[in-house]
C-alpha positions in Angstrom: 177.4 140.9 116.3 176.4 144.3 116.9 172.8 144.4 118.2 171.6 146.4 115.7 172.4 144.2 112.8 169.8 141.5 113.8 167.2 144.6 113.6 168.3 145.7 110.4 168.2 142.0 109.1 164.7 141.4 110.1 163.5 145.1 108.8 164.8 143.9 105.4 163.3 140.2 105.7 160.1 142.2 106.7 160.3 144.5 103.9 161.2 141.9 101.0 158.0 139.9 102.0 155.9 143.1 102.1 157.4 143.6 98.4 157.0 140.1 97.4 153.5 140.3 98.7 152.6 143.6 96.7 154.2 141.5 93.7 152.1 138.6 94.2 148.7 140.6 94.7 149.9 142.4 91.4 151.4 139.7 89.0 148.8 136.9 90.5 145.5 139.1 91.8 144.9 141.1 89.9 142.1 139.7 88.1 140.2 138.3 91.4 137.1 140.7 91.8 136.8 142.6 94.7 134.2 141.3 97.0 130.7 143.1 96.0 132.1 144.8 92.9 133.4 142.4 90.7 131.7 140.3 87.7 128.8 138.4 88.2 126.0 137.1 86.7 122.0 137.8 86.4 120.9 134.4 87.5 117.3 135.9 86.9 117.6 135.3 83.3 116.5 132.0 82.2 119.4 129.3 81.7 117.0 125.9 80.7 115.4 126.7 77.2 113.6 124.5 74.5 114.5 125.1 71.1 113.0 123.7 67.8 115.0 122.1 64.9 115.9 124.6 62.2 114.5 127.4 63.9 117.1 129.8 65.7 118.0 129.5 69.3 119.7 131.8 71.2 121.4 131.6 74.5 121.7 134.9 76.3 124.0 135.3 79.4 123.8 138.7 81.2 127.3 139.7 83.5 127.3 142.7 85.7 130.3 145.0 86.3 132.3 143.3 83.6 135.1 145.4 83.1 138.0 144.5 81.1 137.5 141.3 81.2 135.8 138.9 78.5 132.6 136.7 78.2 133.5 133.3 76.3 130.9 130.7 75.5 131.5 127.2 75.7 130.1 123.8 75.0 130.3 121.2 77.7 130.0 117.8 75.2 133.2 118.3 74.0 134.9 121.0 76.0 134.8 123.3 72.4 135.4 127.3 72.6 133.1 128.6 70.5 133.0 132.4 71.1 135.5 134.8 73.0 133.9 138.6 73.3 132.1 139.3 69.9 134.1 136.9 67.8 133.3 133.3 66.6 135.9 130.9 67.5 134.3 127.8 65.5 134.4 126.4 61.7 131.1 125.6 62.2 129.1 129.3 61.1 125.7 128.4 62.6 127.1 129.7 65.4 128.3 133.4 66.6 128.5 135.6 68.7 126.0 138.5 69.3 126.5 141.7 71.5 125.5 145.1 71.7 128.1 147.9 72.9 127.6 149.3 76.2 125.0 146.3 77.1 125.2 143.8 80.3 123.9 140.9 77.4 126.5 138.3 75.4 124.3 135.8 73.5 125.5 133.0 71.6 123.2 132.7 68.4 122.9 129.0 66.5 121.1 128.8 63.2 119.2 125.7 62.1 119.8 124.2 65.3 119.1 120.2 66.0 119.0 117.3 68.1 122.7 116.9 68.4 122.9 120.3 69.6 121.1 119.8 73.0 123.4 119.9 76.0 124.9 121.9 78.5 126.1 125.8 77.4 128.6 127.8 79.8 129.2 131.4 79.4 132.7 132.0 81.4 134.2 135.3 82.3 137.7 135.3 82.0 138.9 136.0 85.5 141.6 134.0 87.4 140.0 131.6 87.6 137.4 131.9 85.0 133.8 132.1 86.1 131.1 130.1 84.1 127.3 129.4 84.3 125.6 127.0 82.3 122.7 127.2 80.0 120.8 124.3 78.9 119.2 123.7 75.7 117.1 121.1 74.6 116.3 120.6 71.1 113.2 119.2 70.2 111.2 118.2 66.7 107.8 118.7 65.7 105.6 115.8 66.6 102.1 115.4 64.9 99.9 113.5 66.7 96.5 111.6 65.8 94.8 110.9 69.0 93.5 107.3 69.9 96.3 105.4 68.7 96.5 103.4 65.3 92.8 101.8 65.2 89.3 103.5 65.8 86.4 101.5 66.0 83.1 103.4 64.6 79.4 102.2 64.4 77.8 102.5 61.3 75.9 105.6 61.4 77.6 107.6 64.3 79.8 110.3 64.0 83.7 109.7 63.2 85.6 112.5 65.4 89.5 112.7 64.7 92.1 114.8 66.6 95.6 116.2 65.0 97.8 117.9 67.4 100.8 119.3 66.4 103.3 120.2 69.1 107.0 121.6 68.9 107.0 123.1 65.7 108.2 126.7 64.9 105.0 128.2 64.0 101.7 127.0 63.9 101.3 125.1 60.5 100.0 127.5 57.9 97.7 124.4 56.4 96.6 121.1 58.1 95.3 119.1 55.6 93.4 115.7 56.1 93.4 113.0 53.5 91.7 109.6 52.9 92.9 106.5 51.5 95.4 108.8 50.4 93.0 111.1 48.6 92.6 114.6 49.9 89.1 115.1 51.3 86.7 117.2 49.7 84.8 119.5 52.5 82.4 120.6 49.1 81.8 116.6 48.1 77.9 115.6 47.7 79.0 113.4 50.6 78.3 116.1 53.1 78.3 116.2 56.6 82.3 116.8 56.9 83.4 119.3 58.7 87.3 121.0 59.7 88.0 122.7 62.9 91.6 123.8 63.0 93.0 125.8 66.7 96.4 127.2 65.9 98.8 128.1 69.3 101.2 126.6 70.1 99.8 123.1 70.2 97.8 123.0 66.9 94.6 121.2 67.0 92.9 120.3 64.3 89.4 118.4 64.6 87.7 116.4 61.7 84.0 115.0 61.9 81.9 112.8 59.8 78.9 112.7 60.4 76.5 109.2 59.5 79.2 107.3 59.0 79.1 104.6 55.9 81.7 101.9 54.9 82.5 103.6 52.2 84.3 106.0 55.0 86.5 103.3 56.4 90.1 103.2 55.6 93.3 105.1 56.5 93.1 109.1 57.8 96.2 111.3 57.2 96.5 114.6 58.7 99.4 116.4 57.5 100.4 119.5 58.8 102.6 121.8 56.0 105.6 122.0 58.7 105.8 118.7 60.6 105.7 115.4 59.4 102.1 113.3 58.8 100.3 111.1 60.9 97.6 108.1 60.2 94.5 106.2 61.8 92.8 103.3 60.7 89.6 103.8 60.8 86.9 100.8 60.9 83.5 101.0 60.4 81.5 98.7 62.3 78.0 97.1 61.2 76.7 95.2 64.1 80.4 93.1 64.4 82.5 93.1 67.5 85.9 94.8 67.1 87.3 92.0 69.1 87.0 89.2 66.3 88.4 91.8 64.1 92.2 91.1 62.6 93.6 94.4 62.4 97.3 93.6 63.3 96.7 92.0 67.2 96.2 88.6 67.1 94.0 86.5 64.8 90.4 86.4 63.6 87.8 83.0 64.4 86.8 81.7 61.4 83.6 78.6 62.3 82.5 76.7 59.2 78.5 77.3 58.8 76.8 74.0 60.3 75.4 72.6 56.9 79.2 72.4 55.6 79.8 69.9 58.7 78.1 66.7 56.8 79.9 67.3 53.7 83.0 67.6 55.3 82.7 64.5 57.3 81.4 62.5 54.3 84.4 63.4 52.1 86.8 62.4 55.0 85.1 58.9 54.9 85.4 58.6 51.4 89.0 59.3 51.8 89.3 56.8 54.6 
């Protein structure tokens, strides 16, 4: 063999493997970022948000030097795509896709959102392979709260002081109203001495005080916020008793028959004998 032929041959191996390579980075790499200028994302903007039920929620993912390529979102509980660029890939319309042209933000918008819908988010970019960060979203209900449990125990004559909260609802109630025994309370009754203070934020606190209390004012308080469900106390009006021997759904109340019933008692059981 002519020594010039095992050059050749290895100049053509050499140059169908330089091809093959090009072809490869072409056909295969094409989508791979370059280091320092490809997509990436903002991991500045938040990615572990509350929402409320029925109130809108929306899930924001911001990608830098996105070229060509697409922003998807999907949800992790059951591996469902449910938006690819600016169109909604789901039957189910309270979701879709939101994005303004020419901005680094892809937001995935869910309408009347609840409990079931809290889980794990991922916004993907579709490079090879695809890129994705999660977003976490917790859905949460309004919970009205009367503080101090079921029972309250008040002496005759002091003050009763009550305490609604309302937390996680989508705006502060417009009206917290307070009811007793089921009947709305008067503030204007010749009862006097009741008084409303109501904070609105976003914990709602609304404070209830009657003054001199009577026995009359024992029974069941409902405060019932216009956008969250209701709450009750019982409220028990002491007048000289101990809660303790009290039945109010714990145990059992003592009952002693009075001393003078003894006799009788024992002289109908001999009789009987």
């Amino acid at each position: 063999m002519h020594r010039s032929q095992p050059i050749g041959l290895i100049c053509l191996l050499l140059t169908q493997g330089c091809l093959a390579s090009r072809r490869f980075r072409t056909e295969f790499l094409q989508d791979l970022p370059t280091p320092g200028t490809g997509p990436s994302f903002d991991i500045t903007v938040p990615n572990n948000l509350t929402g409320l039920v029925g109130k809108t929620a929306y899930l924001n993912c911001r990608v830098k030097n996105l070229g060509n390529r697409t922003v998807s979102w999907v949800r992790h509980r059951d591996i469902h795509l449910l938006t690819v660029g600016r169109y909604t890939y789901t039957s189910d319309q309270r979701f879709e896709a939101v994005h303004s042209p020419h901005t680094e933000d892809w937001t995935l918008r869910i309408r009347y959102p609840q409990r079931k819908d809290s889980g794990i988010y991922e916004c993907q970019i579709s490079t090879t392979p695809p890129i994705g960060h999660p977003v976490y979203l917790n859905v949460v209900e309004p919970i009205t709260e009367i503080m101090g449990g079921r029972d309250l125990f008040v002496n005759e004559g002091s003050t009763i002081n009550l305490t609604c909260q309302v937390r996680y609802a989508p705006e502060p109630p417009p009206l917290m109203s307070w009811s007793h025994n089921k009947e709305i309370i008067n503030f204007d009754s010749p009862r006097g001495g009741i008084s409303l203070v109501t904070e609105k934020g976003l914990v709602t606190t609304s404070r209830l005080l009657i003054q001199k209390a009577l026995q009359a004012d024992s029974g069941v308080y409902t405060c019932d916020p216009s956008n969250a469900d209701s709450a009750r106390i019982h409220v028990h009006i002491l007048n000289g008793e101990h809660p303790a021997a009290m039945h109010h759904g714990q145990g059992s109340s003592s009952y002693c028959p009075n001393a003078f019933l003894i006799p009788a008692l024992l002289h109908l059981l001999w009789s009987i004998i």
